[in-house]
C-alpha angles and dihedrals in degrees: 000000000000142000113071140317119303086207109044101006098236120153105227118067118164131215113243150167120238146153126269136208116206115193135187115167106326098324114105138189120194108204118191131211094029115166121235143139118251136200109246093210113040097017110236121157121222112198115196116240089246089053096049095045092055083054091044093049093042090050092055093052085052100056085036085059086227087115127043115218113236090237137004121203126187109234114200109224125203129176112240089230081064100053 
């Protein structure tokens, strides 16, 4: 992946690490230390195929309990007419 942003059309754009939050229905999985390139200007991530389907395929083990996560943490939700 390399060239400018699809989005903007700026020319840097810098390797990085990230989290990631990979959502299906309400269920969701955060992954850290993903690899992507972002734009440096407007700051969109671009995740390679290869990258996404390892998430994808983690993320299903893991529902299937044939994989344990390696921590669970519990996220409050509110609805932004409540607050």
């Amino acid at each position: 992946m390399a060239g400018s942003c699809p989005f903007c059309g700026h020319k840097n754009m810098a390797s990085k690490t990230v989290e990631y939050l990979y959502r299906i229905g309400d269920r969701l999985m955060m992954v850290t230390g993903v690899p992507c390139l972002e734009c440096e200007y407007c700051g969109e991530q671009y995740f390679e195929a290869a990258v996404l389907k390892r998430i994808e395929a983690d993320f299903l083990a893991i529902e299937s309990e044939t994989k344990t996560p390696m921590k669970t943490i519990q996220v409050p939700v509110e609805s932004f007419a409540s607050l």
